[in-house]
DOLOKE-23428 format. One record per residue (C-alpha): residue in three letters; x, y, z. Coordinates in steps of 0.25 Angstrom, whole numbers, plus 5000, padded with zeros to 4 digits. Layout:
BEGIN
ALAXYZ...
This chain:
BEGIN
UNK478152515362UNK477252535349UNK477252675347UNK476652705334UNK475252715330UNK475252635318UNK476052505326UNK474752505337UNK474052385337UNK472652475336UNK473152575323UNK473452405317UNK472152355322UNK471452465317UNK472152475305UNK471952335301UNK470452335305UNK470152465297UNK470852415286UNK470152265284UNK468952355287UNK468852435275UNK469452335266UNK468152235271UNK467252375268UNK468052405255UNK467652255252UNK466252295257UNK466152415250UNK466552365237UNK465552255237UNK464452345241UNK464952435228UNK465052315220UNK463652285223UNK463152405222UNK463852405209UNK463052295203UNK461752345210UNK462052465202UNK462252415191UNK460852335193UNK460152445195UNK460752505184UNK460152415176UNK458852395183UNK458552535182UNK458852565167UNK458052425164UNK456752485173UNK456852605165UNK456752525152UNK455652455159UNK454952585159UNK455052635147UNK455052515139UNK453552525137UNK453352675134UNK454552645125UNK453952535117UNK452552605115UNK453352725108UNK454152625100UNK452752565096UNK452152695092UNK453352755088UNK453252895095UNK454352965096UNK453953075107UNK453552985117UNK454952905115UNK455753035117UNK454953065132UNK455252945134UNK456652945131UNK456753055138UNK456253025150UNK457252905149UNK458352995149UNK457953065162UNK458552945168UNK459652995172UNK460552855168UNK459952875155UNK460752925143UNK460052865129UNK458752815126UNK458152765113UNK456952665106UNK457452615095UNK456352535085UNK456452385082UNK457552405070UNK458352475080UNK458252615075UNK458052735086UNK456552785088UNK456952905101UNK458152925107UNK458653005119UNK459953015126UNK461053105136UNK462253115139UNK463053045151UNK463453125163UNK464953145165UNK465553125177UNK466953085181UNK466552965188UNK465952915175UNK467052825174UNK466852745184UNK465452725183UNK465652685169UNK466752575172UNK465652525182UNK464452535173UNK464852565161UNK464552695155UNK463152685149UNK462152555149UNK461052535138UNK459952465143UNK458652425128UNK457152355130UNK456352305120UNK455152385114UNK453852325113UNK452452345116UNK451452235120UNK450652235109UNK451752195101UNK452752105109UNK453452045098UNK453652175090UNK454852245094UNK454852395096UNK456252435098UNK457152455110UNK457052555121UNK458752585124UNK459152665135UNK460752685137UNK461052745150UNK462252795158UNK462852715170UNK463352825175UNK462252875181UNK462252745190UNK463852735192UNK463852855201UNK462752825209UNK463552675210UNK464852765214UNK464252835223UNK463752735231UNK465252665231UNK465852785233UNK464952825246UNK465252665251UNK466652685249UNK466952795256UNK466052765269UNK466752635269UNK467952705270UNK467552805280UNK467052685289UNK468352615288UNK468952755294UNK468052775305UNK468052615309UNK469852645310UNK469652775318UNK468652695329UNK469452565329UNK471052625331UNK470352685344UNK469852585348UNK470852475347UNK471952595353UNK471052585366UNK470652445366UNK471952395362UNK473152465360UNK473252555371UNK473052435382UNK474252375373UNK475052495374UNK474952485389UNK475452335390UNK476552375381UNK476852505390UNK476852405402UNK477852285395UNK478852375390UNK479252425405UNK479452275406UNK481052255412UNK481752165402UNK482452105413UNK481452065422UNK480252045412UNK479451925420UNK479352025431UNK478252115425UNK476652105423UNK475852195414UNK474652265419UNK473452215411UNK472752325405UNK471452405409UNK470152335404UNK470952235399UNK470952145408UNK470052025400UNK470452065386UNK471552015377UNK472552125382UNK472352095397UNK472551925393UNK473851965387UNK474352065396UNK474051925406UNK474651845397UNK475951925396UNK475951935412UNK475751775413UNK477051755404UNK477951855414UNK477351775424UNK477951645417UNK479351705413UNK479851695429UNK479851545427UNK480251535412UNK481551625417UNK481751525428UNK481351395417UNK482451445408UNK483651455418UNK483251325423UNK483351275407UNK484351355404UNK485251265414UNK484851135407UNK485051175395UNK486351195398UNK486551035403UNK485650995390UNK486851085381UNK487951005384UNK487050895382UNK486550935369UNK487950945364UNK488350805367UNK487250765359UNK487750845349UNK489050785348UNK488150635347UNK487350695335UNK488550755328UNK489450625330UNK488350525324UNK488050615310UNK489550635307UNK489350485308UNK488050465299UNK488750575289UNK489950475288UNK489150345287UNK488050435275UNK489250505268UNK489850335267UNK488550295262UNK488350405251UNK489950365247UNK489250225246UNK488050285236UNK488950355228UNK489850225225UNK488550145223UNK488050255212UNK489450255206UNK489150095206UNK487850105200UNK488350195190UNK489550105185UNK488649985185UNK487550055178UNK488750105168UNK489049955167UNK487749895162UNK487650015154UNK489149965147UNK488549815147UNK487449845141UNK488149915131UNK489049795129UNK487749705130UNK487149775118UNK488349765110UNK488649625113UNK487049575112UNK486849645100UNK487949595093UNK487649455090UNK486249475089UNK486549555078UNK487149455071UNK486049375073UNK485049485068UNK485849505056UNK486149365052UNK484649315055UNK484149425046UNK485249405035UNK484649235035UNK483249295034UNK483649365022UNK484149235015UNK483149125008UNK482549065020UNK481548955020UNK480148985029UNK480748915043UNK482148965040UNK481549125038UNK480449095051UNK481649045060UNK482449155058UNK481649265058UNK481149205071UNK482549215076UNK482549365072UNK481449395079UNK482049345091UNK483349425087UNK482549545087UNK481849525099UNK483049505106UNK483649625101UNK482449705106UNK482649645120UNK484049685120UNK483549815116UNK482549845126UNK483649775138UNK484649885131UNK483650015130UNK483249985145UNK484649965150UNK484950105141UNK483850175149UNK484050125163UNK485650185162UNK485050295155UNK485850255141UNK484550275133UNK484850425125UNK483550465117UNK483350525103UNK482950675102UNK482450665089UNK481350715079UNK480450595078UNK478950575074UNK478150505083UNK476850485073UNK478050385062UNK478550325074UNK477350275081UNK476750245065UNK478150145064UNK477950095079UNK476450035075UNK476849995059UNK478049905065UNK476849835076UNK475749835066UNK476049695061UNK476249645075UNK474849695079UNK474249635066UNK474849505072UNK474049515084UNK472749585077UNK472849685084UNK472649845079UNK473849925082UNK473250085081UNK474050195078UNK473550335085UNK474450445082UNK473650585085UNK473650655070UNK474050785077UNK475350705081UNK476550795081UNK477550735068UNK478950745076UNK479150735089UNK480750745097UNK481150615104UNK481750475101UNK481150405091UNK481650255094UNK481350245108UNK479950315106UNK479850195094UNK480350095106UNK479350125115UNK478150145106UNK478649985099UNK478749935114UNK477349995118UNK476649945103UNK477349815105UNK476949785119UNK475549825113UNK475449725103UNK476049625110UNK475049615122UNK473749655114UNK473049505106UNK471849595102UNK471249735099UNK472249855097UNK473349925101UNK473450095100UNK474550165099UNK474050325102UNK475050445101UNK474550595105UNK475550725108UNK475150825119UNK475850925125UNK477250885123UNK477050735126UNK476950625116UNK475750525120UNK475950375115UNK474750265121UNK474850115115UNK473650065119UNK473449905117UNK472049815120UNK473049705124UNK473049615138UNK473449735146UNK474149725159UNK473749725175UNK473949825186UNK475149755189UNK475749735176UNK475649865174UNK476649915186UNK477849815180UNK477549855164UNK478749945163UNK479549855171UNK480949785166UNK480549635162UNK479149655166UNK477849615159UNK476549655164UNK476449505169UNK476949335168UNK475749315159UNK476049435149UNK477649395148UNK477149245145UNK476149265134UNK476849405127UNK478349385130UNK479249495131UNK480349535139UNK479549675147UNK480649765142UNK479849835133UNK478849935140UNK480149955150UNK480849995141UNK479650085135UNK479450155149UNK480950175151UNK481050245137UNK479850345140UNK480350375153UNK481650405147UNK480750495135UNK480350565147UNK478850505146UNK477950405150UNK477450295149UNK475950235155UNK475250115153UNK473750075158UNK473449925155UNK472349835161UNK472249695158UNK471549645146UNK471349795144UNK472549835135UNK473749915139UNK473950065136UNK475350135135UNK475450295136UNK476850345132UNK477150485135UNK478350555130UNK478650705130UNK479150725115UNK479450865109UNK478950905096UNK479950915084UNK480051045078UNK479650995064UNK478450915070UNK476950955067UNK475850885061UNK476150845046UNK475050815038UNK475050755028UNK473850835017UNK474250805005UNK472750715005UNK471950765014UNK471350885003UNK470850794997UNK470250685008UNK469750815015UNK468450815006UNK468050655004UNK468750625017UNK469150475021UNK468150375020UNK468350275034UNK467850135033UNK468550095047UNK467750045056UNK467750155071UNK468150035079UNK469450015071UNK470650045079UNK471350125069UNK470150215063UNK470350325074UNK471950335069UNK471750345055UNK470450465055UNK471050545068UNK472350545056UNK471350575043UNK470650695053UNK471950735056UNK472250765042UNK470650815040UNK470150715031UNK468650685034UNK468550555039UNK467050485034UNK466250355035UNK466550285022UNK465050245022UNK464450385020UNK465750445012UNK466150365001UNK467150424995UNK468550495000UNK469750365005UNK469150275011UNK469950205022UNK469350065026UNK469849975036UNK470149845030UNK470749705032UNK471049595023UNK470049515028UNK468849635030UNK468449615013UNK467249695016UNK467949815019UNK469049785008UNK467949774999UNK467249905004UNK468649975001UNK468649924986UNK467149984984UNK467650104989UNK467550224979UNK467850354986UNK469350394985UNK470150304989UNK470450174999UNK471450145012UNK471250025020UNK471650025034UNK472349885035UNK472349855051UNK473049715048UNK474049745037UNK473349625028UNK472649735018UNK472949765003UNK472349864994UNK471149804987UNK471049894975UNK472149994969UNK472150114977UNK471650064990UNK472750115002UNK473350005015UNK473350085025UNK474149995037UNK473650015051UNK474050055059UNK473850175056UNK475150285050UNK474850425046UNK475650415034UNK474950285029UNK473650345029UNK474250465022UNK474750405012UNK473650305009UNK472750425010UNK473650495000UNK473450374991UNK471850334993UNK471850494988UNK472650474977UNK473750574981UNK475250534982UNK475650534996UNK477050625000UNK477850555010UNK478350675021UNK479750735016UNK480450675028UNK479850545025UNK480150565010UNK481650605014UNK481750475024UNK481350395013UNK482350435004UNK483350445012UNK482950275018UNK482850225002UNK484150294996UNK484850194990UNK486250174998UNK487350124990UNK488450014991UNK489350065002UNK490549995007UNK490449985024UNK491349945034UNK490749855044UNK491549855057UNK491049735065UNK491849655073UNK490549545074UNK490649455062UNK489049415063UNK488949565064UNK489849595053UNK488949495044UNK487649555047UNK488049665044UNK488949635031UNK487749585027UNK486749695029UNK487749775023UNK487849695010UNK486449675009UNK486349835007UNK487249844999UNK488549875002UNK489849825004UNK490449795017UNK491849765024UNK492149725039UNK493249765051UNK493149675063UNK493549815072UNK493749965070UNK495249935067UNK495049865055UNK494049955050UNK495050075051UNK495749975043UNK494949945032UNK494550095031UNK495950115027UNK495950005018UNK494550045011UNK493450155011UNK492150125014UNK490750205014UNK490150175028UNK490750095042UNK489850015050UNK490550015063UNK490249935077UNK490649995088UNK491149885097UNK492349805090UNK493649755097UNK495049805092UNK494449955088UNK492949985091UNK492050055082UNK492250175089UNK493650195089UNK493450165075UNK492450275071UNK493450375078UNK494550335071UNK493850315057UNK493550485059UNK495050505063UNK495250485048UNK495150585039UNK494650485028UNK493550425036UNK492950535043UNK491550545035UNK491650395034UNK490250355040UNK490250255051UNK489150205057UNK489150115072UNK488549985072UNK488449955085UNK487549865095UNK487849955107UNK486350035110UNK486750105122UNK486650265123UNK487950305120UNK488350215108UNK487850285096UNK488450425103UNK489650365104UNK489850325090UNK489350445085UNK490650505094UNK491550415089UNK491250455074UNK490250365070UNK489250415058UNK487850335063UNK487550215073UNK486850075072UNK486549965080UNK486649815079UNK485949725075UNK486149765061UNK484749825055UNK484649835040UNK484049965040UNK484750025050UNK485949995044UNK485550035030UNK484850165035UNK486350195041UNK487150175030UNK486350255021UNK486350355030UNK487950375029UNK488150325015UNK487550445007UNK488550525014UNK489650435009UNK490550484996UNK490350404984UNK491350294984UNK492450314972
């Protein structure tokens, strides 16, 4: 039984009423003070300003006659407001004619009408009489006290505070009596009545419904209560009955159970037989995946071999004295050579990135040089076709960027390739932007674009955008799978939106870091003196290349003007071999100098002095023909400066062993070898080479990896065993591409890896890499 006051259900009703009803007149209150507040400070305002309205007049007669005794009355009387604490008339120039003031009350509630009100309020009219409304007499100020106005404001809040709350109090005292006589105290008589209820024999009592309660809520619940006793004699009898079958349904039940049981333990045998038989196909899968990894390991090695013979050999015959059809022949079946190594390259880097054998560079690379190459090395295929090859490279470009170098170059040749390819007329763009972490690359062609469905089946395997396309253009479809496989691998992406007829658009996205070193590197050493006469621009605006070449001369805060209304400054004309009226226009120039933008690669300079520079557009072209056009000697970059020593330091005779067990090979490269200049011996196999080390010394070994008898990696092992040999460099000559292959000759002790087919420069940048570290010979 509730015995305490504070657990009745009146005190909590009470309790609960009382308080939402002073937090709703709290609410009340304080809006009606809030209002009041602003009211007050209106009428504040208002007051003061009918004050000033008053006196205004009188004011500005005694600053039109200047009499000082009628403006102390009056200022006076002013001050009998009791508000009022300073009144003066001041004279147009701002100098007091009469003043009066008091001091403020003190009070300690001051405080609080100040941070309402602020302490005191200066309220200033405008003197002047009718005669003369355009003659300004002066200014009637008047600084009054807010104080005066607080109180009676907190006052009024205080008396609207505290007759709220004694409201609240009254409204509890009223409402707890009467929800104790309405409520509680019938309650407390139904709860007298059920706690003399016999536990054991519960469905034999009925409550008695309370007085005058009879139609209320507590009467339907006392018959409510009474109803369910009635209806607990038959549930008692209901359950006995059930409680009999649910015996029978228990033994039931566990037969059932054993059913159930008996047919998972079957279902767990016959899952646990098929996860055995997954686990042996994944072991399948992963041996036969191993396989064509090892074949096409193998495949390379074996492919690559004779068709480097026939690279080499070819371009040894075209280096001899060759009639016209003999030279057109062969360097027809070079091409082909080289197509066909591209092929194999593409099969091979596809296959690398499906068995997850394609390892990428980390390296610190510059996206601005690489794109620049990328769009020099296609130009003369797009001045075949006509067609304008743009490059956009944003002037705030970062310099160095983190990543791998060659597979960015491979996909950007892929994308510019494909371009030119499907594009007969027009343009194609080539646009590069960074922003928040991502590098933006768009190659963007006027070509025969390509259908909704072409587009689903673009980046597929062996797939062109349809029959018609692989009939007219060729090409095997390798190339922009091999493009979206390498992006993907780059963590980027890569889109495409083509319509047909309408051109094709590539958008390559790829999350590079900067470099440490990288930040925008100008290049002034010119612009002081262009800043003044500027760049004179004589290329039409419908030119695809104009936008490239002033965002880069803005960048670098050179004016660009119309070279009709400057004429002086470098002019920069877009010329042709063919356009003679602007070749001619050029040689009248007389400002500063000349460039002319040459589109087609046919342009020379017409008179001394005049600057080529080839399109499209790269930044250290126009900086150097800039620097020239100026008369300034242009500085090549210290890194550039420092490559290009290092590429034309002249290597000396070395003597190299080649170990080859290919003889075409062994000829290619004997050749290449002699041809810059050094002397060369052959080993059929790592055995002989041991050999002839111990028979003579040599500077450099251009070792294969793959020989019979000893292979080149057993070799290199042995080779640092020795004492002697150990700072003998070694480099691999291998045509095995896979990841793996250069790690593992590194491992095995090798100095620098190569691949077949022999490339000139490649092997001459090698050997000069290794040979300045060599001792003199004796």
């Amino acid at each position: 039984m509730i015995k305490g006051f504070r657990q009745r259900l009146s005190y909590r009703l009470t309790r609960d009423t009382v308080l939402v009803a002073m937090a709703l007149g709290l609410i009340l209150n304080i809006a009606q003070i809030t209002l009041d507040y602003f009211n007050a400070r209106d009428a504040m305002a208002a007051e003061v300003r009918a004050l000033i309205d008053i006196s205004v007049s009188p004011a500005s007669q005694i600053a039109y006659n200047i009499d000082v005794r009628l403006a102390e009355e009056l200022l006076d009387g002013l001050l009998r407001h009791p508000a009022t604490i300073d009144v003066r008339i001041t004279d147009s120039e701002g100098q007091t004619m009469a003043a009066a003031s008091q001091s403020s009350p003190v009070s300690p509630y001051r405080w609080a009408s100040d941070l309402m009100f602020g302490s005191s309020r200066v309220f200033s009219q405008e003197l002047r009489v009718p005669q003369l409304e355009d003659l300004p007499l002066g200014q009637l100020i008047i600084t009054i006290d807010t104080y005066h106005y607080g109180l009676q404001f907190l006052e009024r809040a205080s008396y609207t505070l505290i007759s709220g709350l004694l409201k609240s109090l009254i409204l509890s005292v009223a409402l707890l009596g009467l929800f104790f006589m309405v409520l509680t105290r019938p309650m407390l008589n139904v709860i007298s009545a059920l706690s003399q209820v016999k536990p054991s024999t519960p469905e034999k009592v009925r409550l008695p419904v309370p007085a005058n309660h009879q139609e209320d809520e507590i009467g339907a619940m006392v018959g409510i209560i009474n109803q369910h006793l009635q209806t607990m004699d038959a549930t008692l009898a209901q359950l006995r009955t059930a409680e009999s079958a649910m015996k029978n349904y228990s033994s039931q039940l566990e037969r059932e159970v054993e059913d159930r049981t008996r047919q998972i333990s079957e279902k767990s045998d016959a899952l646990q037989r098929g996860n055995r038989a997954l686990v042996k196909a994944k072991e399948d899968a992963v041996r036969r995946a191993r396989g064509r990894a090892n074949f096409l390991a193998s495949m390379s090695h074996e492919i690559r071999t004779p068709l480097n013979g026939v690279l080499g050999m070819l371009g040894l015959a075209l280096e001899g004295n060759l009639d016209t059809g003999q030279r057109n022949r062969l360097e027809i079946a070079l091409n082909a050579c080289e197509s066909l190594l591209s092929l194999l390259n593409d099969i091979l880097d596809i296959s690398k990135v499906e068995a997850g054998k394609l390892s990428l560079e980390n390296i610190p690379f510059s996206i601005r040089d690489l794109i620049e190459d990328c769009t020099t090395l296609h130009a003369q295929q797009a001045r075949r076709k006509h067609i304008d090859l743009v490059n956009e490279i944003d002037p705030t470009l970062p310099e160095s960027f983190l990543g791998d170098p060659t597979r960015t170059r491979q996909i950007l040749n892929n994308l510019l390739s494909n371009a030119i390819k499907f594009t007969e007329g027009g343009s194609v763009r080539i646009k590069t932007t960074y922003s928040g972490g991502s590098l933006r690359i768009d190659v963007i062609d006027t070509g025969i674009g390509m259908s909704n469905e072409g587009l689903h089946r673009i980046f597929s395997p062996f797939s062109q955008a349809d029959a018609d396309t692989t009939r007219l253009y060729g090409g095997t479809g390798l190339g922009l799978t091999l493009c979206r496989q390498l992006v993907e691998r780059m963590h980027g992406q890569i889109l495409v939106d083509s319509r047909e007829g309408s051109g094709t658009h590539f958008t390559v996205t790829l999350p590079l870091p900067l470099h440490d070193d990288s930040g925008s590197q100008g290049l002034p050493d010119f612009a002081a003196r262009l800043r003044d006469t500027g760049v004179a621009m004589s290329i039409p605006p419908n030119n695809p290349h104009r936008l490239a070449i002033e965002s880069q001369l803005r960048a670098w805060d050179i004016p660009v003007r119309g070279a009709s209304r400057y004429p002086e400054g470098i002019l920069v004309v877009a010329a042709t071999a063919e356009d003679h009226e602007a070749i001619a226009f050029a040689n009248a120039w007389t400002g500063q100098g000349v460039i002319l933008a040459d589109r087609t690669g046919t342009v020379s300079p017409g008179k001394p002095g005049q600057q080529v520079l080839s399109l499209p557009l790269r930044r250290s072209e126009l900086h150097r023909c800039l620097c020239l056009a100026a008369g300034i000697t242009p500085k090549e970059p210290k890194d550039r400066e420092a490559q290009k020593t290092t590429k034309e330091l002249p290597s000396r005779s070395l003597n190299i062993l080649l170990v080859e067990d290919n003889q075409v090979n062994q000829l290619v490269a004997s050749s290449l070898l002699k041809k810059l200049g050094h002397q060369v011996d052959h080993a059929e196999n790592g055995q002989r080479a041991l050999e002839a080390l111990k028979i003579k010394g040599y500077d450099l070994v251009l070792m294969d990896c793959q020989m019979p008898v000893m292979d080149g990696y057993e070799a290199t092992r042995k080779i640092r065993e020795n004492k002697d040999w150990q700072d003998l460099p070694v480099i691999a000559v291998t045509a095995n591409v896979m990841q793996g292959d250069r790690e593992d000759c590194i491992a095995s002790g090798m100095n620098d890896y190569i691949t077949k087919p022999y490339n000139r420069e490649e092997l001459k940048s090698a050997i000069n890499r290794w040979a300045p570290l060599l001792p003199p010979k004796p």
